[in-house]
N, C-alpha and C positions, 0 to 999 in steps of 0.2 A: 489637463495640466500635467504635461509628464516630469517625472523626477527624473533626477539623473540614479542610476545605482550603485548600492554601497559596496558590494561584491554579489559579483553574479557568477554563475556555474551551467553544465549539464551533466543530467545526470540519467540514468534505466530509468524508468515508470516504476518498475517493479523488479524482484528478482527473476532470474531465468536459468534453470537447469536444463540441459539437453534432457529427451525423454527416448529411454529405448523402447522398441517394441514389447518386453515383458510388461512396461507400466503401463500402456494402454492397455495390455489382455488384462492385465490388476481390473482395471477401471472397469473395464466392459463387463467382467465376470461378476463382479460387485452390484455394478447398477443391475443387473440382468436377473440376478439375485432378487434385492430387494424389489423392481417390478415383480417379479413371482409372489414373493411374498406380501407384497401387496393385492395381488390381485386373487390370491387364494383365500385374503379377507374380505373380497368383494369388494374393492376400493381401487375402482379404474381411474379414477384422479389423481389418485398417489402414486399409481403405477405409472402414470400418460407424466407424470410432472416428476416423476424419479429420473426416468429414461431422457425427458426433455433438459432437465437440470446440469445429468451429466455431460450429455451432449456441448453445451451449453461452458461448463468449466471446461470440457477437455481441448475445445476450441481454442478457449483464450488463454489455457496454459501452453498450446504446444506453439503458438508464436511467441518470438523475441520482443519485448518490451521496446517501444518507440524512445526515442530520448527527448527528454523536458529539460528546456532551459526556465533555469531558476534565476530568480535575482533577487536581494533585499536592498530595499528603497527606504529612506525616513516617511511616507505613506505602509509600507507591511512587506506581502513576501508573496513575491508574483511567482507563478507554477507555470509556463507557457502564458495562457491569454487570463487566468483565472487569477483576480489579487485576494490574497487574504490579511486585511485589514491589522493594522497592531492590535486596534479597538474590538474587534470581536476575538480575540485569539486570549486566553488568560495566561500562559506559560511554555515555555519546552523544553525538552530534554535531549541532550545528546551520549547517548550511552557511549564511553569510553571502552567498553570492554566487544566488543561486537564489531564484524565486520562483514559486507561494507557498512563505512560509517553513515548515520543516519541522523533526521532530526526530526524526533516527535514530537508535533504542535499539538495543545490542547486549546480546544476553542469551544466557543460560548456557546456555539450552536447546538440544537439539543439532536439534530439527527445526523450529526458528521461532529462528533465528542473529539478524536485524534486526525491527524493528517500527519503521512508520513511521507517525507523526501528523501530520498539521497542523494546523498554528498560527494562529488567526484569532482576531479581537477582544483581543491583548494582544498588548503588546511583545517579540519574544522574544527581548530582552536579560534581561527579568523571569524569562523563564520559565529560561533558562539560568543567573542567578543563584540562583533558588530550588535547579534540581537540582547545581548544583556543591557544596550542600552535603551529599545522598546520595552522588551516584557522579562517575565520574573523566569529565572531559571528554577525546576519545580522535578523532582523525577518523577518520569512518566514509566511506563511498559508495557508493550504492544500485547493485547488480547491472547488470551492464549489459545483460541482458536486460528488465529492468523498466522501463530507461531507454525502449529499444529500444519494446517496447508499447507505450509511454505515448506515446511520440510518434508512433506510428503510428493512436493514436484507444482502443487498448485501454486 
């Protein structure tokens, strides 16, 4: 049964900073590092899954984030093909101070607590009008390890 949508948008997956070649030698020298020291404790798993790890993020940092069409429907708040429900979501927050602008869902789920979109091509005065009339406006604030990545290029 499809709805029609209340406003819809696209937006980055994620943020994305250009990476010069100093920040990959950061990365490499790091991980390279902690393999050593892993491995000087006798702990070839920590060293084999250090090296695999960074591997791993440096990848998916040094590509451009795809772009996801969002839309909110009186059913919840579709991310590309993914809906997420008003009924499992309890609140969100759109931090006014912070750019780009953003909208942090908190939801029921116990192993995905926040979901975070961004906001591009519409006002997100509109768009936080539209959902205050599903769920509760509640301030949220994203993890401060995610902070932490994002500003270091991850």
């Amino acid at each position: 049964m499809a709805t029609e949508p209340l406003i819809f948008w696209d937006a980055p997956a994620h943020l994305y900073t250009e990476k010069r070649p100093d920040w990959y030698w950061a990365v490499g020298l790091i991980t390279l590092a902690l393999a050593v020291v892993a491995l000087l404790f006798g702990e070839i798993i920590t060293g084999i899954f250090v090296v695999v790890g960074a591997v791993a993020l440096v990848l998916h940092a040094s590509h451009p984030p795809h772009t996801v069409h969002h839309e909110i429907n009186d059913r919840g708040i579709m991310s590309d093909l993914t809906l997420y429900p008003f009924l499992s979501l309890d609140s969100f927050w759109i931090p006014h101070d912070e750019f780009p602008p953003k909208i942090i869902l908190k939801s029921r789920k116990l192993f995905m607590p926040y979901i975070i979109m961004y906001i591009d091509e519409v006002d997100p005065e509109e768009v936080r009008a539209v959902l205050l009339k599903y769920i509760a406006e509640v301030e949220h604030h994203e993890h401060l390890l995610k902070r932490v990545l994002e500003r270091l290029g991850f």
